[in-house]
C-alpha positions as CSV (number, residue, x, y, z in Angstrom):
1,X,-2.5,-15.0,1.8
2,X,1.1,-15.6,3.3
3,X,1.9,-14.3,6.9
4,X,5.3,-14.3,8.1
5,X,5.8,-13.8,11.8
6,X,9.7,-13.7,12.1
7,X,10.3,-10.4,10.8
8,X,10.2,-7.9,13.2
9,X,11.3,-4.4,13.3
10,X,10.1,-0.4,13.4
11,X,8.6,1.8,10.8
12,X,9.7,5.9,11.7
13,X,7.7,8.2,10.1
14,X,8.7,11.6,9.1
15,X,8.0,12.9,12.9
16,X,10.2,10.8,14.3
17,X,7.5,8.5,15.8
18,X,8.2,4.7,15.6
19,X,5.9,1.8,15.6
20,X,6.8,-1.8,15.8
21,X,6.6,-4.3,13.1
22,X,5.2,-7.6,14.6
23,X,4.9,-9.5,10.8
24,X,5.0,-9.2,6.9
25,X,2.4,-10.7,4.7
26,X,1.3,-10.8,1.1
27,X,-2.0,-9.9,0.9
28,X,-5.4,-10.0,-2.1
29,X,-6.9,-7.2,-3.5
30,X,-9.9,-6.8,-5.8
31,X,-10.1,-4.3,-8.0
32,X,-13.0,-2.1,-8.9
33,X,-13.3,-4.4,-12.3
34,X,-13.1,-7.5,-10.4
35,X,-9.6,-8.2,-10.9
36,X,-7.1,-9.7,-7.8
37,X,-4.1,-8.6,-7.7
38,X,-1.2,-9.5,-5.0
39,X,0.5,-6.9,-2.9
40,X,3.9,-8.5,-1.4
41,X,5.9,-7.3,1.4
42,X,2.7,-5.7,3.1
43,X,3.7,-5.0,7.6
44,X,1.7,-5.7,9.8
45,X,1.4,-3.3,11.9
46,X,-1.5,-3.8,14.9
47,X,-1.1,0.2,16.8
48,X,-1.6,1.6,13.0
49,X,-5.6,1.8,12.6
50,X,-5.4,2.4,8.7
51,X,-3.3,0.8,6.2
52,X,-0.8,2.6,5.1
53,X,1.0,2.4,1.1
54,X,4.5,3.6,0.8
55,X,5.3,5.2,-2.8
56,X,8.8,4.7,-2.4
57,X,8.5,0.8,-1.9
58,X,5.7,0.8,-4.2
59,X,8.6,2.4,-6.6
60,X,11.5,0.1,-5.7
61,X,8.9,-2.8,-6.4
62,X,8.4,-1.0,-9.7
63,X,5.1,0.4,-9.5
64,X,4.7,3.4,-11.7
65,X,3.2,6.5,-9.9
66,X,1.7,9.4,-12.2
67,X,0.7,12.4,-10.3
68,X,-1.3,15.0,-12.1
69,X,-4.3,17.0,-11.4
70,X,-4.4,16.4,-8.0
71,X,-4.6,12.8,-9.1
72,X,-2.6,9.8,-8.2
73,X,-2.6,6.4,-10.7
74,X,-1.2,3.5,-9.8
75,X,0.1,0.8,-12.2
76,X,1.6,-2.4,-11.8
77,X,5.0,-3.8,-13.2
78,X,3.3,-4.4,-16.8
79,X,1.3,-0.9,-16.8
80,X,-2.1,-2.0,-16.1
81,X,-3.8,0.4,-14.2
82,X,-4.2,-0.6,-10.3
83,X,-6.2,2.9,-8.9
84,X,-6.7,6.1,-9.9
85,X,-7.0,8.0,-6.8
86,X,-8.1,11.7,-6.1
87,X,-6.3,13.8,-3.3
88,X,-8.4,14.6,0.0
89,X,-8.0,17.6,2.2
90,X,-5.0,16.9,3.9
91,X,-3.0,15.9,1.0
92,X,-3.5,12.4,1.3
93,X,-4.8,10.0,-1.6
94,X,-7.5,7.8,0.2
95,X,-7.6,4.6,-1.6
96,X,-10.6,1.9,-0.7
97,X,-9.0,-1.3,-1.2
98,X,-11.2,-5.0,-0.5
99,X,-9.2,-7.0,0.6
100,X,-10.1,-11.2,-0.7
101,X,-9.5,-13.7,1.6
C-alpha cells in the first residue's frame, strides 16, 4: 500500500547473518473470513525468499501472541483474532498470508 524507499539498514538474525534492508512498507492482508487487515512497518527485504514475522515487533506493536498446543494465535490491538497457526517440523509457525493489492 505505502512503500518507503529511504529507510535503509540490516536485519541480524540469531546466527549472526545480516541482510540489507532496501525499504519499509505497509502492506494488505486478507483474512481467511474475507477481512483486510493492515500490517505497518513491514522490510523489504529482496535476498530473503519468504516473508518473515517478528513476534517481538508484532508485541511492541501490541499484538497479543497465545502459544499453546503447539499452536500460535494471533490477535490484533482490539483482540480480534488475526491467525491461528499450527507449528511445522522445524518449529516454525507457517502462516499463508494473501496479500490485496
Amino acid at each position: 500500500m505505502e512503500f518507503d524507499e529511504v529507510i535503509r539498514d540490516n536485519v541480524t538474525f540469531t546466527n549472526h547473518s545480516k541482510v540489507f534492508i532496501k525499504g519499509k512498507c505497509m502492506i494488505l492482508i486478507k483474512l481467511k473470513d474475507g477481512i483486510h487487515r493492515f500490517i505497518g512497518n513491514v522490510y523489504y527485504i529482496p535476498t530473503v525468499k519468504s516473508n518473515i514475522l517478528s513476534l517481538e515487533q508484532l508485541l511492541e506493536k501490541r499484538y497479543e501472541i497465545k502459544m499453546k498446543d503447539h499452536t500460535l494465535t494471533l490477535l490484533d490491538t482490539k483482540g480480534v483474532m488475526i491467525a491461528k497457526v499450527v507449528m511445522i517440523n522445524n518449529r516454525m509457525f507457517l502462516l499463508n498470508i494473501e496479500m490485496d493489492v
